[in-house]
MDAnalysis code that builds the backbone (N, CA, C; Angstrom):
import MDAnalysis as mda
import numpy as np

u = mda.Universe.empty(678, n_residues=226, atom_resindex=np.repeat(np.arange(226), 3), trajectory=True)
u.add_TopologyAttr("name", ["N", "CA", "C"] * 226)
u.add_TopologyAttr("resid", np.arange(1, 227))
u.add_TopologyAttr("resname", ["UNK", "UNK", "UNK", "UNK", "UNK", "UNK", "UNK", "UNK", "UNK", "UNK", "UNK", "UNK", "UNK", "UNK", "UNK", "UNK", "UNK", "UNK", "UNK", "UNK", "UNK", "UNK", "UNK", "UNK", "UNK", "UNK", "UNK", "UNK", "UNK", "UNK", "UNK", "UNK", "UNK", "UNK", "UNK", "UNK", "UNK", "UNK", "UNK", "UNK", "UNK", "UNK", "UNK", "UNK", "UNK", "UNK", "UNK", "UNK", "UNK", "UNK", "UNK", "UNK", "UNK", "UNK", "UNK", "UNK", "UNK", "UNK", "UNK", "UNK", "UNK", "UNK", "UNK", "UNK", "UNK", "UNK", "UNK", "UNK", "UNK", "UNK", "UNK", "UNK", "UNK", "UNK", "UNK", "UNK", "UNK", "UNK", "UNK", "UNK", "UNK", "UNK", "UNK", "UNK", "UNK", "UNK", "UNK", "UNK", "UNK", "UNK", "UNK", "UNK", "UNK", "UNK", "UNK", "UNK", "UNK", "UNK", "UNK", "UNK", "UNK", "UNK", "UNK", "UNK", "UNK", "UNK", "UNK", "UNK", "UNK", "UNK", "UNK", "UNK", "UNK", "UNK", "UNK", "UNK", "UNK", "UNK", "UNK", "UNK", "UNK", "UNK", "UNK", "UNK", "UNK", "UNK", "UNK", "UNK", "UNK", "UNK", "UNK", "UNK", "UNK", "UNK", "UNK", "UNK", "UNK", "UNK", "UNK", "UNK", "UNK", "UNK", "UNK", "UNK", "UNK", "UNK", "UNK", "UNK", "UNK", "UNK", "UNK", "UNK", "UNK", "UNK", "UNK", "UNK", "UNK", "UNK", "UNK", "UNK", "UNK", "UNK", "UNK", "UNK", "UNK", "UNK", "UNK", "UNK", "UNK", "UNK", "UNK", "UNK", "UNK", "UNK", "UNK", "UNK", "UNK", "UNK", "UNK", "UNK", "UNK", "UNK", "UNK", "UNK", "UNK", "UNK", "UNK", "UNK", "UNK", "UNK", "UNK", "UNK", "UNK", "UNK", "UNK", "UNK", "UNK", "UNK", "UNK", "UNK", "UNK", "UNK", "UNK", "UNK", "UNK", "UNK", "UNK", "UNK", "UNK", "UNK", "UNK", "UNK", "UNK", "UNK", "UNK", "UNK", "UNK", "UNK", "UNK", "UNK", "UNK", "UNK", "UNK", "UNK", "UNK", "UNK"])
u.atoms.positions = np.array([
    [-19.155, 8.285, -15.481],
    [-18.528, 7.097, -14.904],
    [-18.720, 7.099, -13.393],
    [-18.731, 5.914, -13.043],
    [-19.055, 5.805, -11.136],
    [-18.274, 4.318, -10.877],
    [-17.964, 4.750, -9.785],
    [-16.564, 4.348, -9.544],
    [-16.948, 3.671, -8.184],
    [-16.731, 2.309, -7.597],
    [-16.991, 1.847, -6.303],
    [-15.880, 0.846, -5.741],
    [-15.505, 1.367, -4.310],
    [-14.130, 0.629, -4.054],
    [-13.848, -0.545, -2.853],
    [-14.246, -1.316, -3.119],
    [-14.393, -2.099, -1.463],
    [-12.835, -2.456, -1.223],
    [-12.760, -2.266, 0.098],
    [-11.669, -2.246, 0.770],
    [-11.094, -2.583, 1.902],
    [-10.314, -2.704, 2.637],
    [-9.587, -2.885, 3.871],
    [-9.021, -2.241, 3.969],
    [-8.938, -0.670, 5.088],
    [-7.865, 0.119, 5.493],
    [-6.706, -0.438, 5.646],
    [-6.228, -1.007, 6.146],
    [-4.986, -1.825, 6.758],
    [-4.461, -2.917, 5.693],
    [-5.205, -2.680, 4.454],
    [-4.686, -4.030, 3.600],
    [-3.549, -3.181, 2.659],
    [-1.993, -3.675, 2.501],
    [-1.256, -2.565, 1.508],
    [-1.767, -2.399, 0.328],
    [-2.763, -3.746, -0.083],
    [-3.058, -3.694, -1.223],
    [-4.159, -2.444, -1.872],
    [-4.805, -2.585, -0.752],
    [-6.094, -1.667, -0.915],
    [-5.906, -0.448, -0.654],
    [-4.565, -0.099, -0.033],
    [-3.936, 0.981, 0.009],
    [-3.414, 1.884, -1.202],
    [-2.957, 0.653, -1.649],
    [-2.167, 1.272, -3.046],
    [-3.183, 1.332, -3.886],
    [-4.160, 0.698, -3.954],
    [-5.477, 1.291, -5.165],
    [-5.759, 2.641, -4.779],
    [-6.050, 3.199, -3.517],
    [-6.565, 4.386, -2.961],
    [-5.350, 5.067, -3.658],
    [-4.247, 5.622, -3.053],
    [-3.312, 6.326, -3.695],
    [-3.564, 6.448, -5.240],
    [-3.460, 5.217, -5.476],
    [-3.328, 5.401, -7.195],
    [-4.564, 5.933, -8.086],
    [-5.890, 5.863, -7.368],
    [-6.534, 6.141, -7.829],
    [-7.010, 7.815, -7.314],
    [-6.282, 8.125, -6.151],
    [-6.581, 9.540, -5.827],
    [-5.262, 10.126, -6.598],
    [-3.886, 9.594, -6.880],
    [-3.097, 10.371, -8.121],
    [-3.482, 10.509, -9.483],
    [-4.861, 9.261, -9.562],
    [-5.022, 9.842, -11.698],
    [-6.632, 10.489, -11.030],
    [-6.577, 10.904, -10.191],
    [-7.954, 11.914, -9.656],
    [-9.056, 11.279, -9.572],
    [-8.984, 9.607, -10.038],
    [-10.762, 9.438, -10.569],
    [-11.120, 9.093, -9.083],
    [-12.588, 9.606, -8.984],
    [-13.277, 9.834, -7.814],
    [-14.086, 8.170, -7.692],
    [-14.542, 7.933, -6.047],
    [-14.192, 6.724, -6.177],
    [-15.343, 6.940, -4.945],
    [-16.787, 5.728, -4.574],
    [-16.968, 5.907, -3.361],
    [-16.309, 4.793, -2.468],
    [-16.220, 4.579, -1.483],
    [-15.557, 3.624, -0.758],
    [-17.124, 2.731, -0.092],
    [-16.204, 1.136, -0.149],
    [-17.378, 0.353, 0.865],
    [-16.224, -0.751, 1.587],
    [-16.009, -0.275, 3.004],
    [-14.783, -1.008, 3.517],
    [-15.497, -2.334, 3.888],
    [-14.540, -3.067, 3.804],
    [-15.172, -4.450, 3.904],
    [-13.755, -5.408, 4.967],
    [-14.522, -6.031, 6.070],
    [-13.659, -7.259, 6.399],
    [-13.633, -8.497, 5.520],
    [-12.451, -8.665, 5.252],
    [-12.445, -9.985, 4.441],
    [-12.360, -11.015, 5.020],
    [-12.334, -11.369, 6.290],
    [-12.196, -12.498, 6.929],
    [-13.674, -13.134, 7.463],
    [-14.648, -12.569, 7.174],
    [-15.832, -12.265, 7.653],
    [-17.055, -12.870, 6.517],
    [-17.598, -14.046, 6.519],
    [-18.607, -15.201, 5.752],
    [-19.173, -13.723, 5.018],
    [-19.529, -13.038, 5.656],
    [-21.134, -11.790, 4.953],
    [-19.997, -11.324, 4.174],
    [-18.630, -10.776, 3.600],
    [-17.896, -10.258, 3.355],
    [-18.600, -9.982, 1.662],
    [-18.794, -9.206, 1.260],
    [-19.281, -8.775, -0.218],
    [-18.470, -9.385, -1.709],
    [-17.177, -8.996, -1.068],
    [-15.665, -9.533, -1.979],
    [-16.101, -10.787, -2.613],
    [-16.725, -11.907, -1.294],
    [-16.539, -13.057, -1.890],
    [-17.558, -13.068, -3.119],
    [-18.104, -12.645, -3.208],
    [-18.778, -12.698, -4.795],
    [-18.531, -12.158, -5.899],
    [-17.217, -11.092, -5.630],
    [-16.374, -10.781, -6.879],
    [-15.128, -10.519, -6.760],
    [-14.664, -11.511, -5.931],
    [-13.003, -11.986, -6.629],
    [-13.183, -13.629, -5.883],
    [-12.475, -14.306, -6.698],
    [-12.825, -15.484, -7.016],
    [-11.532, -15.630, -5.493],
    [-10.916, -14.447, -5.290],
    [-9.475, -14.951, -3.972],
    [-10.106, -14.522, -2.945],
    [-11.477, -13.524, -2.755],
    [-11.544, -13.463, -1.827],
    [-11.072, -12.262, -1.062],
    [-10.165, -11.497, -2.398],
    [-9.014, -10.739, -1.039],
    [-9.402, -9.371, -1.774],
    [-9.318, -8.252, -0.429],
    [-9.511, -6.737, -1.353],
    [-8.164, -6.037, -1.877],
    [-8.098, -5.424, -2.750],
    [-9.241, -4.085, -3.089],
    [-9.857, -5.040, -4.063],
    [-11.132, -4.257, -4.570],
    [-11.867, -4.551, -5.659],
    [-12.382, -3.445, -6.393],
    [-12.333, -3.178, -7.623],
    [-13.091, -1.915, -8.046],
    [-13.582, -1.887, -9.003],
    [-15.071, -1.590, -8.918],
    [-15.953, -1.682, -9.666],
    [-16.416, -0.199, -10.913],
    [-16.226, -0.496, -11.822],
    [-16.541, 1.007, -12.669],
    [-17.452, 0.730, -13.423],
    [-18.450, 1.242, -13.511],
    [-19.722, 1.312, -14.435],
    [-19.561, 2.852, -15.324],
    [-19.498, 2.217, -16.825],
    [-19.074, 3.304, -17.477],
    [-20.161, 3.618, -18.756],
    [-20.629, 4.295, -19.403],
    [-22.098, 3.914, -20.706],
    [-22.995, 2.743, -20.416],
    [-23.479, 2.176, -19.286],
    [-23.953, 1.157, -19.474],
    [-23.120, -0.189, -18.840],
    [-21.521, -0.686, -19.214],
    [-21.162, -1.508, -18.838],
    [-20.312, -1.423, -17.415],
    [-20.593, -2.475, -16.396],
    [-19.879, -2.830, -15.273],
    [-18.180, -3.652, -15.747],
    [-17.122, -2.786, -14.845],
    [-15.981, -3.717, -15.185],
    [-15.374, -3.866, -13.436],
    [-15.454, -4.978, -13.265],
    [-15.090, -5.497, -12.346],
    [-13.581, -5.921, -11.885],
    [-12.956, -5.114, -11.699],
    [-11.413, -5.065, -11.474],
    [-10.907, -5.295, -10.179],
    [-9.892, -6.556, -9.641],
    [-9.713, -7.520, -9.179],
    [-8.279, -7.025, -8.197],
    [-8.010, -6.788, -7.315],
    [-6.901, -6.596, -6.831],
    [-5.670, -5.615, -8.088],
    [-4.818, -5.210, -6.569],
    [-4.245, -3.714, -7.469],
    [-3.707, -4.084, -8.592],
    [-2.847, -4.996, -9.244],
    [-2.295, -5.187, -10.716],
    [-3.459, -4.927, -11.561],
    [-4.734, -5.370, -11.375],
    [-5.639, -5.105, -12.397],
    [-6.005, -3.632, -12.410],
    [-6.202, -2.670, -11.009],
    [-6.174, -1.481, -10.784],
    [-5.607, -0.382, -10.732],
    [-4.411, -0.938, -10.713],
    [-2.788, 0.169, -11.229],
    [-3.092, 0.046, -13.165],
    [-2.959, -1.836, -13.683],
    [-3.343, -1.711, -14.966],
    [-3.998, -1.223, -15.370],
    [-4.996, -1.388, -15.136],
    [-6.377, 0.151, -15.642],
    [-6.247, 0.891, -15.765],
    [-5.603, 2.128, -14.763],
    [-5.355, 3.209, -14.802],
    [-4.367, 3.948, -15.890],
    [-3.285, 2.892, -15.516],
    [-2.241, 2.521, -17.225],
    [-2.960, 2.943, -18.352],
    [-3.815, 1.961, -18.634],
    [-4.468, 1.754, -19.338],
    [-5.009, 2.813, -20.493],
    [-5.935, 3.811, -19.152],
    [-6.803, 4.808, -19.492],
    [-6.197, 5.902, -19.603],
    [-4.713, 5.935, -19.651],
    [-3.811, 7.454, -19.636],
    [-3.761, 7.584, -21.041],
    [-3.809, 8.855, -21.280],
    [-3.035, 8.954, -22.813],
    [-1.570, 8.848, -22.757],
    [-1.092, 9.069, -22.002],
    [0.976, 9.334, -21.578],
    [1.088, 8.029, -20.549],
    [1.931, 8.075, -20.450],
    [2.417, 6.989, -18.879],
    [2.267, 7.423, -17.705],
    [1.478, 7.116, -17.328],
    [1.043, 7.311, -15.902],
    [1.821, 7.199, -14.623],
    [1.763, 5.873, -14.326],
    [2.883, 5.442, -13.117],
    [3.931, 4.238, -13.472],
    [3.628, 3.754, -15.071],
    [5.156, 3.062, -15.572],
    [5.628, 4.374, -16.494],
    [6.866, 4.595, -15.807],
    [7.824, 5.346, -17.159],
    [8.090, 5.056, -18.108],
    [8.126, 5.985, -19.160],
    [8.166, 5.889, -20.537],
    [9.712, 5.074, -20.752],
    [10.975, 4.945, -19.602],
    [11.872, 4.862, -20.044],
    [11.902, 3.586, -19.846],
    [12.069, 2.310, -20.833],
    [12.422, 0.905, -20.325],
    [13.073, 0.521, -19.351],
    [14.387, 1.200, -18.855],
    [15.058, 0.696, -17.723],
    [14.075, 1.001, -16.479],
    [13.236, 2.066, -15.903],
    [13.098, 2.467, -15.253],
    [11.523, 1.595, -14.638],
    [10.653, 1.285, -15.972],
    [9.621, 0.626, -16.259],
    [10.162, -0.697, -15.381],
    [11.344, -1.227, -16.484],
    [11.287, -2.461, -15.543],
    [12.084, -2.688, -14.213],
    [12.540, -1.509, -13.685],
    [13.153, -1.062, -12.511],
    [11.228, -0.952, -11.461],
    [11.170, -0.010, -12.017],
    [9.523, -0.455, -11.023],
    [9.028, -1.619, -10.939],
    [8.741, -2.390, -12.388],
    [7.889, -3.750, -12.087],
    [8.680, -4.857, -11.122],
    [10.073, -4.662, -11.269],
    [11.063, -5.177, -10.076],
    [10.838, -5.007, -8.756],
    [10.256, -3.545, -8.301],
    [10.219, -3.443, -6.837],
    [9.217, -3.751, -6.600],
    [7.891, -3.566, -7.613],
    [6.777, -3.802, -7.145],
    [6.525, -5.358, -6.519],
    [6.411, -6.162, -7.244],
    [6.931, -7.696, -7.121],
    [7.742, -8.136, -5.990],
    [8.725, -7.210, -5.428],
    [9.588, -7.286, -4.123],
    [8.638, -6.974, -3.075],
    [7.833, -6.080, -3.053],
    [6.518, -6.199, -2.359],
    [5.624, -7.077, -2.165],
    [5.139, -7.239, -3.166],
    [3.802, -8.351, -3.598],
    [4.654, -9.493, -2.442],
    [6.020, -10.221, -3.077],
    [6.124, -11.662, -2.582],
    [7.523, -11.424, -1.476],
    [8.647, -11.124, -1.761],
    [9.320, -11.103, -0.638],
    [9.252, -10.096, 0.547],
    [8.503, -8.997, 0.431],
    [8.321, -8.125, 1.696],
    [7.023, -8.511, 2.399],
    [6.449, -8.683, 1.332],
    [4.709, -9.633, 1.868],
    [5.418, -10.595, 2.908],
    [6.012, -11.342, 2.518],
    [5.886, -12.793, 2.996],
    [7.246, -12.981, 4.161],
    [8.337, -11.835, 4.044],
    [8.919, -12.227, 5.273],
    [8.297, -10.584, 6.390],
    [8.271, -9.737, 6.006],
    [7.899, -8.781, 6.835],
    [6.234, -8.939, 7.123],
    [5.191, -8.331, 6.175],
    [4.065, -8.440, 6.440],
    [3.233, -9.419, 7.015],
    [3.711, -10.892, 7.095],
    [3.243, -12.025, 7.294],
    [3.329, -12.101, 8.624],
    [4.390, -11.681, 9.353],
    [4.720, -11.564, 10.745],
    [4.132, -10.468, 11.375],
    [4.831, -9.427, 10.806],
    [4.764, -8.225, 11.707],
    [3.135, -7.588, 11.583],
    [2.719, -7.659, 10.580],
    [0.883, -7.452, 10.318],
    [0.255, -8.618, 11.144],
    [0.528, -9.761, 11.062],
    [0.113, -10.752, 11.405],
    [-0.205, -10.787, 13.325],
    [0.951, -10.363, 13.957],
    [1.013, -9.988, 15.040],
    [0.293, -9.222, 15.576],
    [0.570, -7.523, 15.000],
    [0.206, -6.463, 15.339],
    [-1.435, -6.273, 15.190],
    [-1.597, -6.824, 13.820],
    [-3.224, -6.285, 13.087],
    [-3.848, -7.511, 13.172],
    [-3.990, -8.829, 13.141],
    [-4.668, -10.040, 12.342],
    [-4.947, -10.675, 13.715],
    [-4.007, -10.696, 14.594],
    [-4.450, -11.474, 16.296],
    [-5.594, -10.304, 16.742],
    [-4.877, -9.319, 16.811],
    [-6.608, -9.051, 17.747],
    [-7.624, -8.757, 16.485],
    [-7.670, -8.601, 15.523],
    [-8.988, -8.898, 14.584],
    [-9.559, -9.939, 15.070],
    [-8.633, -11.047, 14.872],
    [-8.765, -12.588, 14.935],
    [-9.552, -12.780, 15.895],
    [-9.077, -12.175, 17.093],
    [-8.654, -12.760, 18.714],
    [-8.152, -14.108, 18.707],
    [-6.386, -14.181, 18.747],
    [-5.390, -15.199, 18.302],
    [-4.750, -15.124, 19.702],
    [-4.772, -14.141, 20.277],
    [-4.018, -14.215, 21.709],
    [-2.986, -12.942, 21.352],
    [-2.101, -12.532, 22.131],
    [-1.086, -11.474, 22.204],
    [-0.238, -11.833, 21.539],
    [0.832, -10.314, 20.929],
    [2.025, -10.844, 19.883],
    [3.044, -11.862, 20.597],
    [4.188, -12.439, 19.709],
    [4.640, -13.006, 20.421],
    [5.882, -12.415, 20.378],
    [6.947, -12.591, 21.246],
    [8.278, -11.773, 21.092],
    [9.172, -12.288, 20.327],
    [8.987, -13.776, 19.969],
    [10.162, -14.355, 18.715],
    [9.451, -14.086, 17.534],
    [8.406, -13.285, 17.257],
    [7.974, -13.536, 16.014],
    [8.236, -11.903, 15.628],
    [7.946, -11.502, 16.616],
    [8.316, -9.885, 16.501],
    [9.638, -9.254, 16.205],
    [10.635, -9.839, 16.802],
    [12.390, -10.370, 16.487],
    [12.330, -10.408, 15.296],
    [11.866, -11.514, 15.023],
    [12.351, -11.664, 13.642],
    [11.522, -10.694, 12.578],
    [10.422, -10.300, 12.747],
    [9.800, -9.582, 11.838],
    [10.504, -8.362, 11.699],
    [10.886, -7.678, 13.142],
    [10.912, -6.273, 12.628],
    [13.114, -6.311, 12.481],
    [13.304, -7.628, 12.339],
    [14.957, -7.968, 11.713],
    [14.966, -7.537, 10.239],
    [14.122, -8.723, 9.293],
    [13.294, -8.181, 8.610],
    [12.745, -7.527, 7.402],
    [12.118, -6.583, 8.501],
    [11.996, -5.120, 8.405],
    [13.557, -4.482, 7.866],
    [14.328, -4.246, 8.974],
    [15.448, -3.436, 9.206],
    [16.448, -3.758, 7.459],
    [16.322, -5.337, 7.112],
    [17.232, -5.534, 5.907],
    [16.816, -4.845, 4.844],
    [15.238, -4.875, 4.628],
    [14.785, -4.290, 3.597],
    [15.475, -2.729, 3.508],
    [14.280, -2.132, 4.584],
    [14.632, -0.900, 4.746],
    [15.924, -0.718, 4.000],
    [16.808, -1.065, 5.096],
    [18.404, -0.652, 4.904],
    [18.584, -0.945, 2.648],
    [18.315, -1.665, 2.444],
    [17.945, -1.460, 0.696],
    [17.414, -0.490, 0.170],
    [16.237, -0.430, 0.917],
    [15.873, 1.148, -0.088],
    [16.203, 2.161, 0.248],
    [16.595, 2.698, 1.114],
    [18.069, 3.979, 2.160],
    [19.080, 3.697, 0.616],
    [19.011, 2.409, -0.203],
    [20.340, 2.436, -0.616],
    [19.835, 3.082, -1.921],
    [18.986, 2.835, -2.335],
    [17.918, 2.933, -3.468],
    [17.515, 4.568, -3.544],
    [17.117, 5.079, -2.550],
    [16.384, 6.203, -2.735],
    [17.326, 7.341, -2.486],
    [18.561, 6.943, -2.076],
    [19.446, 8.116, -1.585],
    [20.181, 8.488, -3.021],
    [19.880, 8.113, -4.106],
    [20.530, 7.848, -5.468],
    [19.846, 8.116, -6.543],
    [18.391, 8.288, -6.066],
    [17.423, 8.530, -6.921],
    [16.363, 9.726, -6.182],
    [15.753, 10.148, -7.503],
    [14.504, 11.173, -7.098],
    [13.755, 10.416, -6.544],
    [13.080, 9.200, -7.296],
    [12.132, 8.161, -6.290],
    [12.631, 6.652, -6.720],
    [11.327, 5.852, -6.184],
    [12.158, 4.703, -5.787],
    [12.704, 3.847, -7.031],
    [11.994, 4.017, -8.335],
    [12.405, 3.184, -9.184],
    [13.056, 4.618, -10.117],
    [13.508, 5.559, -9.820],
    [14.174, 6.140, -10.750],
    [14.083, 7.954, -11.268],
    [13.907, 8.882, -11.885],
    [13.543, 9.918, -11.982],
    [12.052, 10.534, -11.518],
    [11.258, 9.664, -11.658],
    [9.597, 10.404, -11.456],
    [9.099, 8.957, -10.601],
    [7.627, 9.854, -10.202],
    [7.019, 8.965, -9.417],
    [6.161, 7.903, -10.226],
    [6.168, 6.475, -9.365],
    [5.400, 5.332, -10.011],
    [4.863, 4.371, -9.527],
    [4.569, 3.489, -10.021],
    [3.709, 2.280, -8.932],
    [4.664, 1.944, -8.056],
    [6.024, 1.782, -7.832],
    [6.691, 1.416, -7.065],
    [6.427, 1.996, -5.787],
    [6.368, 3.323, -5.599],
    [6.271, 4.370, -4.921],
    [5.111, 4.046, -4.102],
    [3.917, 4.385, -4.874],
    [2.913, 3.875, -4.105],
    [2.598, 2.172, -3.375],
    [3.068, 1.391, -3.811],
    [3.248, 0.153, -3.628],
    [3.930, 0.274, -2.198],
    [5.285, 0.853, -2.375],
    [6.018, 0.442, -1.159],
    [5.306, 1.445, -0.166],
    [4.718, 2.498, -0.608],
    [4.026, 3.936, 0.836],
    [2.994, 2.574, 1.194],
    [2.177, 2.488, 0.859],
    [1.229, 1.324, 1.163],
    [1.393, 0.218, 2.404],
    [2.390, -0.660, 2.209],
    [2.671, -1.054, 2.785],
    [3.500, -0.581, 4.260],
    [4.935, 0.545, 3.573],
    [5.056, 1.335, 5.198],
    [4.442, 1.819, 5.947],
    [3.304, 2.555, 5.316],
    [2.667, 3.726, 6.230],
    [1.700, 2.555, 6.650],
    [1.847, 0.892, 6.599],
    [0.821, 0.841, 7.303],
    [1.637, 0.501, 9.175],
    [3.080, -0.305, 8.710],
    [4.102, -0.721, 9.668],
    [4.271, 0.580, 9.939],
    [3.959, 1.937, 9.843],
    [4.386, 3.294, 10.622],
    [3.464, 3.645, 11.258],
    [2.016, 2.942, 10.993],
    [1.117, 3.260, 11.914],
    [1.186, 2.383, 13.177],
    [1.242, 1.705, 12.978],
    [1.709, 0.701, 14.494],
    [3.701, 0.936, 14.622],
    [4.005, 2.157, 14.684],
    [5.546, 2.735, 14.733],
    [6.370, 1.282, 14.394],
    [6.486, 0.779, 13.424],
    [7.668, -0.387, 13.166],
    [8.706, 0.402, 12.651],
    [8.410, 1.458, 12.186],
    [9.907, 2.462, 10.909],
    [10.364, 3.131, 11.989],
    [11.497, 2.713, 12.027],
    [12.551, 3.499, 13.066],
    [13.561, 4.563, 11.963],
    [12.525, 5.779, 11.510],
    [12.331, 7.003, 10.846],
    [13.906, 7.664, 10.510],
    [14.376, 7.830, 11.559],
    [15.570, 8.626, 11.948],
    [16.892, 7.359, 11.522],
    [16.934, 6.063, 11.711],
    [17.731, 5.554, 11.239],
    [17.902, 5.297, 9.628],
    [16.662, 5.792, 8.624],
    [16.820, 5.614, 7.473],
    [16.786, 7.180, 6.703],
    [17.563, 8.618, 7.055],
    [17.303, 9.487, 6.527],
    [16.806, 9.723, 4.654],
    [17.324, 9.214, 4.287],
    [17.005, 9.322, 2.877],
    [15.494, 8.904, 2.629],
    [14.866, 7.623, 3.136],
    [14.242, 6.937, 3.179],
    [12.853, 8.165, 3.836],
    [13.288, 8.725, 4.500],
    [12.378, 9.456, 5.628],
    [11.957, 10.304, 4.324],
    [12.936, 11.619, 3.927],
    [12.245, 12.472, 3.082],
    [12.047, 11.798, 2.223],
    [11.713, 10.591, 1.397],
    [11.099, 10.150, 0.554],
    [9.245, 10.420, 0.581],
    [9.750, 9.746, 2.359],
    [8.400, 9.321, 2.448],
    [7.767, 10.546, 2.689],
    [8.457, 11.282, 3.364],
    [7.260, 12.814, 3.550],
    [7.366, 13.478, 2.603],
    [7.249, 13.422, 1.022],
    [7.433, 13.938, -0.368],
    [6.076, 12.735, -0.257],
    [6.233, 11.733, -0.688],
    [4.551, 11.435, -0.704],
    [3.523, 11.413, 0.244],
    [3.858, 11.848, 1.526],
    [2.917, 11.956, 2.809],
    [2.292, 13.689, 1.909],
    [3.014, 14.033, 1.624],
    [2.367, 15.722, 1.131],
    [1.756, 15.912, 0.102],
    [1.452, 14.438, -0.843],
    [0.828, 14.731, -1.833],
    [-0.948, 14.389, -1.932],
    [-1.470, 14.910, -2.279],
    [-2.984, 15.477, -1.721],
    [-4.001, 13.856, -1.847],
    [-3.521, 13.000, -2.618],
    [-3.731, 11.407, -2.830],
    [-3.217, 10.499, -1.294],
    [-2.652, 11.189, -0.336],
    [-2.055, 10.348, 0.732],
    [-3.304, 10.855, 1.774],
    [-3.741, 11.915, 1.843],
    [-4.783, 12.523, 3.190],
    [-5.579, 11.703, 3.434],
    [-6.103, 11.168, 2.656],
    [-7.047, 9.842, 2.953],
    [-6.516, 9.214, 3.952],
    [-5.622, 8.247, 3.643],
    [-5.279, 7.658, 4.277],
    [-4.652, 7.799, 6.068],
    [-4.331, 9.396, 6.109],
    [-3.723, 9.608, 6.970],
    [-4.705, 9.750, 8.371],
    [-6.227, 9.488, 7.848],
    [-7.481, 9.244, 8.839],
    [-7.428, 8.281, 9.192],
    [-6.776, 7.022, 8.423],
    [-7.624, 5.956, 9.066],
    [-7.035, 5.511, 10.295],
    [-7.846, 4.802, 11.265],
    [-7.543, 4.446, 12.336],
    [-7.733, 2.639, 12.932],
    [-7.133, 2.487, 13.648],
    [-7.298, 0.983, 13.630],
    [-7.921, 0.322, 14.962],
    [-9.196, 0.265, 15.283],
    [-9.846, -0.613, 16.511],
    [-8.763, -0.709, 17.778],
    [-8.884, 0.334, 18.668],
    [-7.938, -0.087, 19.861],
    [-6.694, -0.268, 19.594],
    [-5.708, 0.669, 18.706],
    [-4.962, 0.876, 18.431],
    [-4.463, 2.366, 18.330],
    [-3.899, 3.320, 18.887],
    [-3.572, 4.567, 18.477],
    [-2.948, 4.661, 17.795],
    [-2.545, 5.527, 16.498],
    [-1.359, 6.123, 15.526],
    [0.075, 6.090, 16.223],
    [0.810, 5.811, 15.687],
    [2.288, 6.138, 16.168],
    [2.052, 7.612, 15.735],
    [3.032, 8.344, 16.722],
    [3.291, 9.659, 16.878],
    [2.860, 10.559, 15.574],
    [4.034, 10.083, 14.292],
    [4.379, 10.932, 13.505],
    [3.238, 10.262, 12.445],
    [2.572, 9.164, 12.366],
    [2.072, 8.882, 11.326],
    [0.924, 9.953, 10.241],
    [0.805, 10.599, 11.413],
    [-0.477, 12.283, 10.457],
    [0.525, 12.878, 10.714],
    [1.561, 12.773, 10.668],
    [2.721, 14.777, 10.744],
    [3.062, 14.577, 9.221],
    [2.707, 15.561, 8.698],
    [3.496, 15.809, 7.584],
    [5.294, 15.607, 7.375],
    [5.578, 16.802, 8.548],
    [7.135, 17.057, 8.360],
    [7.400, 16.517, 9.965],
    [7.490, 15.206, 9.843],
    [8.416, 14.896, 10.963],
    [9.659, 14.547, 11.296],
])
C-alpha cells in the first residue's frame, strides 16, 4: 500500500489527518499544498477545494479520500477493534459531539477570526490584524477553552476514558492557536496536562517542526513539559 497526503501545515484539518494517521502508524508521503493558489493540485480532487486529501493506492486500485471525516472514517474502517470511536455508545457519541463542535462552532467563531488574522492576512497580504477582531476572537477562545478545563478535568480524555477523534480534532486545531501563543496555558491547568499527554505521543513530532513564513513558535509550542 502507498499512501500520499496533500496538505496545509496550518490547516486543523490537515492536522488531524497527520495525527490520525501517524496513531494507526500507516506511513504516508506528504505533498504540502497552498490552497488558495489557481496551480493548487487539490483542485482536481476535492470537488471543495480544501485540504487534507489522501490518496491510497492499494492491489492496483486508487481511493481518493476527501477531507478528515472521510480520513478518520477510513481508518475506522480498516481497524479490526475501534480505533478512535469507542466501543462504548455514550462515549462514541460523546466524541462525534465534540468533534462537530470543532468542525462548525469553534471553526466559525474562533478560527475564522483568530486564524484569519494571524495566518490568512499575511498569506493573503490583507493588511495587519485588527484589534476588534482580535478582542473578540481570542474572547472566544477563552469561553471555549474554559468548557473543556470543564470537560477534561473529569475525564482521562476529552470525550471520555481512552483516546479518540475528539482528541486529535481539538490538538489540531490548538496547537495551531499555540503556535501563534493564543492558549494562555497556565490559566487552563487541566486542559494543559491534557495537552502535553498528546504533545508526547510519537504521532504529534511531526507536527511540532512545522513552522510558519515570518512567524516564530510561541515559546512552549516544541517543549514537551511546559
Amino acid at each position: 500500500m502507498s499512501s500520499v497526503l496533500y496538505h496545509f501545515a496550518f490547516d486543523p484539518g490537515s492536522r488531524a489527518a497527520r495525527l490520525a494517521l501517524g496513531e494507526a502508524k500507516v506511513a504516508f508521503e506528504e505533498t504540502p499544498v497552498r490552497p488558495w493558489e489557481d496551480s493548487c493540485p487539490i483542485a482536481g480532487l476535492n470537488p471543495s477545494g480544501m485540504p487534507p486529501v489522501l490518496q491510497v493506492t492499494e492491489t492496483g486500485r486508487t481511493l481518493t479520500l476527501c477531507e478528515p471525516a472521510a480520513i478518520l472514517g477510513w481508518l475506522e474502517d480498516r481497524s479490526a477493534a475501534p480505533f478512535l470511536l469507542p466501543a462504548d455508545a455514550a462515549e462514541r457519541a460523546e466524541t462525534r459531539r465534540l468533534v462537530t463542535w470543532f468542525d462548525r462552532r469553534f471553526t466559525d467563531e474562533v478560527d475564522a477570526v483568530l486564524l484569519h488574522e494571524r495566518m490568512e492576512k499575511p498569506l493573503l497580504r490583507l493588511g495587519p490584524p485588527e484589534a476588534r477582531a482580535l478582542r473578540a476572537g481570542r474572547e472566544a477562545l477563552r469561553a471555549h477553552l474554559s468548557q473543556f478545563e470543564s470537560l477534561v478535568a473529569e475525564r482521562d480524555w476529552l470525550s471520555g476514558r481512552r483516546l479518540s477523534q475528539a482528541d486529535l480534532v481539538a490538538a489540531a486545531h490548538l496547537s495551531i492557536l499555540d503556535y501563534f501563543g493564543e492558549v494562555a496555558w497556565a490559566n487552563w491547568p487541566a486542559l494543559k496536562t491534557w495537552y502535553m499527554k498528546l504533545k508526547s505521543r510519537p504521532c504529534f513530532r511531526p507536527l511540532l517542526a512545522d513552522r510558519f513564513p515570518g512567524v516564530p513558535a510561541s515559546g512552549q509550542y516544541a517543549d514537551l513539559d511546559f
